[in-house]
LUMLUM-741910 format. One record per residue (C-alpha): residue in three letters; x, y, z. Coordinates in steps of 0.02 Angstrom, whole numbers, plus 32768, in hexadecimal, padded with zeros to 4 digits. Layout:
residues N
ALAXYZ...
***
This chain:
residues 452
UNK3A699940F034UNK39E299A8F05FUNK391299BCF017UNK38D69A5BF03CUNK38289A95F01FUNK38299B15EF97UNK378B9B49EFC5UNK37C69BA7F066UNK38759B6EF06DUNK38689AFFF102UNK38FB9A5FF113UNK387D99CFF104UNK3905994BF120UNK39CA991CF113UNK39F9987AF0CCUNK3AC5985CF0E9UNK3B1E982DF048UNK3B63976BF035UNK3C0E9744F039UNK3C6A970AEFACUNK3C7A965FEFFDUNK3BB09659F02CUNK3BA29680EF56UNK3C0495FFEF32UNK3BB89578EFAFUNK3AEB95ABEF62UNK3B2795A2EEBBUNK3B8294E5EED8UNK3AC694ABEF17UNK3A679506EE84UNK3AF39498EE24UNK3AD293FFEE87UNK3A089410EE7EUNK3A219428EDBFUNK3A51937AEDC6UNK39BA932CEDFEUNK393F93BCEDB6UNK398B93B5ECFAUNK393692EAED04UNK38889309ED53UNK37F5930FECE3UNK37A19389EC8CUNK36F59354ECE0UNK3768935CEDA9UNK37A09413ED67UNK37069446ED2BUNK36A39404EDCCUNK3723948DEE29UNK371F9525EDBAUNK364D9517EDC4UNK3678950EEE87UNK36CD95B0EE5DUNK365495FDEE0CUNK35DB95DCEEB8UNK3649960FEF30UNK365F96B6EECDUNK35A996E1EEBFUNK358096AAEF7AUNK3610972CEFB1UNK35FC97AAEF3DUNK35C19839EFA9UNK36629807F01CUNK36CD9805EF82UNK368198A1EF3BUNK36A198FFEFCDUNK374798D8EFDAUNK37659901EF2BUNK372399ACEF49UNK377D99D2EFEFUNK382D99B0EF93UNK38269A08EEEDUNK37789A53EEE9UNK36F29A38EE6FUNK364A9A2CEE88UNK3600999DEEEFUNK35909982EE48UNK3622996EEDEAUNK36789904EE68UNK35E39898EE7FUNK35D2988AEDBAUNK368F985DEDBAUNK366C97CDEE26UNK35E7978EEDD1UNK365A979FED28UNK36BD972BED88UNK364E96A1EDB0UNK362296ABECDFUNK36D29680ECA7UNK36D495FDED2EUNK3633959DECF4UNK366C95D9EC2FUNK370C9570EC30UNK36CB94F3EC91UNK364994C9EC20UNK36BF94E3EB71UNK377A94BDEBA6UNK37659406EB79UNK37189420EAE6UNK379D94AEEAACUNK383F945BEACDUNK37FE93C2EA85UNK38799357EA01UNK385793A0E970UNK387D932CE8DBUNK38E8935EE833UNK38E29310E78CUNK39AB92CBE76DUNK3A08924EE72CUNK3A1091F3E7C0UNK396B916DE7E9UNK394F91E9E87DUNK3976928FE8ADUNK39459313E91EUNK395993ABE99BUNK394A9391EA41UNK394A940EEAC4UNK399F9401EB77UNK39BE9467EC04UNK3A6F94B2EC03UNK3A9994C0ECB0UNK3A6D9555ED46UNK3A4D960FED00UNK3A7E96AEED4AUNK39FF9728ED3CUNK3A2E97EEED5DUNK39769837ED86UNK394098F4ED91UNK38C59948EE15UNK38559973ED9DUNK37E598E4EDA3UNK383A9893EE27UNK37D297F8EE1BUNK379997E2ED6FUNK384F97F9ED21UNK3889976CED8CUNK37FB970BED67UNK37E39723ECA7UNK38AF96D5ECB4UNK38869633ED3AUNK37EF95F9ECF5UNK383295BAEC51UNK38D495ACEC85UNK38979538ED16UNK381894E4ECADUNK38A894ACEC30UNK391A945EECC0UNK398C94E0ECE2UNK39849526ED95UNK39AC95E3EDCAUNK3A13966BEE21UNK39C89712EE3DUNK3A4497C1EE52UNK39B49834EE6EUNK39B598E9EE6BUNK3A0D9917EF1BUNK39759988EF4FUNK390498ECEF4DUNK3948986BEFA8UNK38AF9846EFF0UNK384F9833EF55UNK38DB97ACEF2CUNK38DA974BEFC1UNK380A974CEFAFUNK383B96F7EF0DUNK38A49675EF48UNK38239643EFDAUNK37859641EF46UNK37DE95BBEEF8UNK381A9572EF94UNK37589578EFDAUNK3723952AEF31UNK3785947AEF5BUNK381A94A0EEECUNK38C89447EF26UNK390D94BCEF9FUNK39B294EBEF28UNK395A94ECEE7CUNK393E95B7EE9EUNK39A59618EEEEUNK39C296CDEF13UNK3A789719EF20UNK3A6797ADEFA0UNK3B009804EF3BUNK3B2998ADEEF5UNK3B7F98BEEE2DUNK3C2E98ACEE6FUNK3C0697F1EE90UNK3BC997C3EDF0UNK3C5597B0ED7EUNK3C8E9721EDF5UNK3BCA96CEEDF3UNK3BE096E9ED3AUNK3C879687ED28UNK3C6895EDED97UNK3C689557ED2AUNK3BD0951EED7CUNK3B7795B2ED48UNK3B3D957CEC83UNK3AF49635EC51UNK3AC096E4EC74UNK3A13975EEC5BUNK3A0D97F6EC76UNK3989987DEC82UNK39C59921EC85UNK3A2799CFEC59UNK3A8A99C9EBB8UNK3B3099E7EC3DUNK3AF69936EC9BUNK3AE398F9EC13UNK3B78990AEBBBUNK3BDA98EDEC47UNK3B7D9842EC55UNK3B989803EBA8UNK3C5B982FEBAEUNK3C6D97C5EC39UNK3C0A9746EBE3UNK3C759749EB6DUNK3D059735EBD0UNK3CC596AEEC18UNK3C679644EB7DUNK3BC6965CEBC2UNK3B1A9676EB69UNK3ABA9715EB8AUNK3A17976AEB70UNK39FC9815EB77UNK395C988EEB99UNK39A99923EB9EUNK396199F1EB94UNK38DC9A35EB24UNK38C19AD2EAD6UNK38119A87EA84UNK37B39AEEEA00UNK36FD9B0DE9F0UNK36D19B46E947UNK36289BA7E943UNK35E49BC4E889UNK35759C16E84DUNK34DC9BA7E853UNK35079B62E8F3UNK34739B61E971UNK34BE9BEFE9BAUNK344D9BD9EA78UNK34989B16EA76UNK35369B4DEA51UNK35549BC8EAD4UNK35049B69EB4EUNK35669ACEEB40UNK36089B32EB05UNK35F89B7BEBC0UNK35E19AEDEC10UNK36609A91EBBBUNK36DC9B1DEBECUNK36A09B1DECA7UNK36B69A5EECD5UNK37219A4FED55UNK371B9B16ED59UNK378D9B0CECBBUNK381E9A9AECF6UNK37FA9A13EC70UNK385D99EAEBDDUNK37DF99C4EB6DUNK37849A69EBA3UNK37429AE5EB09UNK37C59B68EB1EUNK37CD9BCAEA6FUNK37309BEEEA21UNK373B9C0DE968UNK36B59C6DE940UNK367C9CB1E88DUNK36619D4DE85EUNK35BC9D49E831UNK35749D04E8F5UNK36009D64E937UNK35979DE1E9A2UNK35009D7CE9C6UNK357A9CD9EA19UNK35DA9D8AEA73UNK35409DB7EAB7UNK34EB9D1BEAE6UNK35909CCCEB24UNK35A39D5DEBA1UNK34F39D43EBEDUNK35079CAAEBFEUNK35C09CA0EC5AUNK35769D2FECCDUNK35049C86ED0AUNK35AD9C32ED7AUNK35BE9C81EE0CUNK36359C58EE93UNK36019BE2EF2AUNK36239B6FEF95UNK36489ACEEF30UNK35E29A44EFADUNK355A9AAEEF92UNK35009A47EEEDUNK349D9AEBEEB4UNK35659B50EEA1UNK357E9B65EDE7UNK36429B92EDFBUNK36C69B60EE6BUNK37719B7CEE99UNK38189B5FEE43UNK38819AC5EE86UNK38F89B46EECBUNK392D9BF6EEE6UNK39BF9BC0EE66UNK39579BA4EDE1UNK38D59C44EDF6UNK398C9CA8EDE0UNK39BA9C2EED5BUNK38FB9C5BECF1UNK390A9D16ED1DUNK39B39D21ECE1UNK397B9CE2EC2AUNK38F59D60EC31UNK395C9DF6EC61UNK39E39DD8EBE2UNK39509DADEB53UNK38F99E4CEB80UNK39A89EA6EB61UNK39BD9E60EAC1UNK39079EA2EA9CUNK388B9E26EADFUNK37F29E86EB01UNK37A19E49EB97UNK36C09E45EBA0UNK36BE9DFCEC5DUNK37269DC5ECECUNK37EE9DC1ECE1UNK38079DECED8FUNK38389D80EE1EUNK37AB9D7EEEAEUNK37CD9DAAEF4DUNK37CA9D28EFECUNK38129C9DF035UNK37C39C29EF8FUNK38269C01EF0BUNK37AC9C4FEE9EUNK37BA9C94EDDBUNK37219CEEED9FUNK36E59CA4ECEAUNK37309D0FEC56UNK37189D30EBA6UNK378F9D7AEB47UNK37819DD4EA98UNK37FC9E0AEA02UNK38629D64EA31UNK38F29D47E9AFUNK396C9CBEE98BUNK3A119CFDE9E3UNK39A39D25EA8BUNK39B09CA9EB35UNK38FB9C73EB21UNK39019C41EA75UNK39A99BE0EA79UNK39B99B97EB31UNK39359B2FEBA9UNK38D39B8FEC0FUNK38A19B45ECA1UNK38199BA4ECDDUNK376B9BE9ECA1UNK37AA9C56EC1EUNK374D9C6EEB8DUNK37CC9CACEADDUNK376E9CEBEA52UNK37C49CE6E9A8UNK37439D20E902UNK37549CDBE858UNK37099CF0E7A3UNK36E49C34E785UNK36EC9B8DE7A5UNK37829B85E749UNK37DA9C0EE7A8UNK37969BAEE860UNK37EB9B10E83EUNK388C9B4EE801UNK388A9BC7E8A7UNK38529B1FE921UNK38D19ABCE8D3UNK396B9B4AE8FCUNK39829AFAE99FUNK39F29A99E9EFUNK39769A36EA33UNK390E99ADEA0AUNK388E997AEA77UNK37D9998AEA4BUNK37789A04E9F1UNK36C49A47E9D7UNK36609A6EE930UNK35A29AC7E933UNK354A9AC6E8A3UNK34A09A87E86DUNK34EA9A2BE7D6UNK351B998EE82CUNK35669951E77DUNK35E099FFE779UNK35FE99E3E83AUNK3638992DE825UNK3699995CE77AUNK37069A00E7D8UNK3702997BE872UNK37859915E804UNK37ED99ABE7E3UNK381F99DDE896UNK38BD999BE8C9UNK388C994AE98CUNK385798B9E9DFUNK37A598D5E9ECUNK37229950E98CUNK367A9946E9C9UNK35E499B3E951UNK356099F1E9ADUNK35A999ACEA71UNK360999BEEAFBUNK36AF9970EAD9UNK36C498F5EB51UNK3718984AEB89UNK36A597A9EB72UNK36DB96E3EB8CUNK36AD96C6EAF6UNK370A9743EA8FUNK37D19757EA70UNK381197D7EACBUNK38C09834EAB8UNK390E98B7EA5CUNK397A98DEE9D7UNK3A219954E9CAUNK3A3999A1EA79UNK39A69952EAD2UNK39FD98AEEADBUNK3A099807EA90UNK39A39763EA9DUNK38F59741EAC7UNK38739715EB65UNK37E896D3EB67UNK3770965CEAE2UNK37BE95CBEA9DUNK384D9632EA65UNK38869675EB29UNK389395B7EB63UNK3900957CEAE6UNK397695FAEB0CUNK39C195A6EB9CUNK39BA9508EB46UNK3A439493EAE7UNK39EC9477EA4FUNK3A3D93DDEA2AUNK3A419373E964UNK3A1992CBE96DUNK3A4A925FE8E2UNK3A21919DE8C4UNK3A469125E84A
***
């Protein structure tokens, strides 16, 4: 497996894949430390996940830069990932006890209950993305509730996983409780069916995904699922139209577009149609290409020279179908891996951008008569992630909020993962939930108790 820098396409490192019998040997100790771990206390699991949490933030520019050299982003977004990371440490470390504690039902019996318990070691299938705060935002709670971990990372980050494996080892936690599986997708089926292995999360493409939950299936296993995104951002017409475009770009530009809870199709009425055009365009010609360790760059480089032909190719064929394109839509020139921001115009239904993820900074513009018209055109998707709403009637923005068919719908924000907030999709972006007090009872046997 190899991490190359897709900043100038330079081999940062090799890491040689493990054997089927090294799998099988690391997932027997996560088994065995599961043993021991599944019967320490909250406060002895807590005391390591806020160790955690400091080892993060006193390596984070180490960490940051190493995010950045394998798959890109900006060293502010890397070093903000971190610190994301240390959050969800310290989060669950100061809740989990109090969220998986018994929680008593009225019965017949004299006593009765749920209880909550760790089921056993969890697979978890991790993208490059956000190569530390996916893993993270899956261990924390998982850990917290007694479970311990595997981690298949995306194979051009295999140092970001191994990082990952040494924060928690740095932090004091038993050396098996974490591990990382330095394997590629033809090894996971077999991770997946070992009887020690008790479930499965993935975060991913809707093709990994699927291909995860069949052999769940298969196999009995429980799964979770954060699959693609094609989010909506629905711009009315009294939306604070500078807010709007600001944050709509920004939104769109984390992670220079590779995010699945990125704004991807703004839905746009009528009415602001021109103004958001024109202000939109000004202020996407603001992210310019540059070096991504330099903190002032604005816009970095795809994770790959795969997925720059992967964005253009959406582009090309949406523009054939009659797509109108304002800015960008051509590949840049160089050794980066770079695709200049675009915005497209006249998008319809039927076209790539509307109906597919786009991973990249494209912008597709669809205009609408009304409100009523915006959410039946955000909720034609196959996806069912997150979603935006701008309007200066919070009471209309919270009331259209419960029509859109996804996971999340933030008014007047950034969509955007917090600890404290379910997060997971609906229809093709997955099944099951991370995070709050809903993510760590996930892995958990919630068991009835019944006493007479």
């Amino acid at each position: 497996m190899k991490s190359i820098n897709p900043y100038n396409n330079q081999l940062l490192a090799e890491y040689p894949e493990m054997t089927s019998e090294e799998v099988s040997k690391v997932v027997d100790r996560v088994f065995e430390a599961w043993q021991s771990w599944r019967h320490q206390s909250f406060e002895y699991r807590a005391g390591l996940m806020f160790n955690a949490a400091n080892v993060l933030r006193a390596q984070k520019k180490e960490l940051a830069v190493l995010i950045t050299s394998e798959m890109g982003k900006r060293i502010v977004e890397a070093e903000a990932e971190v610190e994301k990371c240390a959050w969800v440490c310290e989060y669950y470390a100061e809740h989990a006890e109090t969220m998986l504690a018994d929680e008593p039902i009225e019965t017949d019996g004299q006593k009765s209950m749920a209880v909550f318990q760790p089921i056993g070691p969890v697979l978890a299938v991790m993208p490059w993305n956000y190569p530390f705060w996916q893993v993270f935002r899956f261990a924390a709670p998982a850990l917290m509730a007694g479970n311990t971990g595997l981690l298949k990372h995306a194979s051009n980050v295999q140092g970001c996983a191994l990082a990952i494996e040494k924060v928690f080892r740095d932090a004091g936690f038993p050396e098996n409780v974490f591990r990382s599986l330095i394997i590629g997708s033809s090894k996971v089926e077999a991770v997946i069916a070992n009887p020690k292995v008790r479930a499965v999360t993935l975060t991913g493409s809707e093709y990994a995904g699927s291909q995860v939950a069949a052999t769940a299936g298969k196999y009995l296993k429980k799964s979770v699922l954060e699959l693609g995104g094609s989010d909506p951002c629905i711009i009315l017409e009294d939306a604070n139209l500078d807010e709007a475009v600001r944050v709509g770009v920004q939104s769109r530009m984390l992670t220079t577009g590779q995010t699945c809870i990125a704004a991807k199709r703004f839905i746009v009425v009528e009415a602001v149609a021109d103004e958001f055009l024109s202000k939109m365009k000004a202020e996407m010609e603001r992210y310019q290409p540059g070096d991504p360790m330099d903190k002032a760059t604005m816009m970095a480089p795809l994770a790959g020279k795969n997925f720059v032909d992967d964005v253009h190719r959406q582009v090309v064929d949406s523009k054939k179908m009659g797509a109108k394109l304002v800015t960008g839509g051509s590949p840049s020139e160089g050794d980066g891996c770079f695709y200049p921001i675009t915005l497209m115009t006249g998008v319809t239904r039927d076209m790539p951008v509307f109906k597919f993820e786009t991973f990249g900074p494209v912008v597709a513009t669809t205009i609408v008569k009304d409100e009523t018209e915006a959410i039946e055109v955000a909720n034609d998707s196959l996806f069912g992630l997150g979603a935006a709403i701008w309007t200066n009637d919070v009471e209309r923005g919270e009331r259209l909020a419960r029509q859109i068919e996804a996971g999340a719908v933030f008014v007047n924000g950034l969509v955007k993962s917090d600890p404290r907030l379910p997060f997971g999709g609906i229809k093709n972006s997955g099944f099951g939930r991370e995070l709050s007090h809903y993510g760590i009872k996930e892995f958990c046997n919630i068991k009835s108790v019944w006493v007479r």
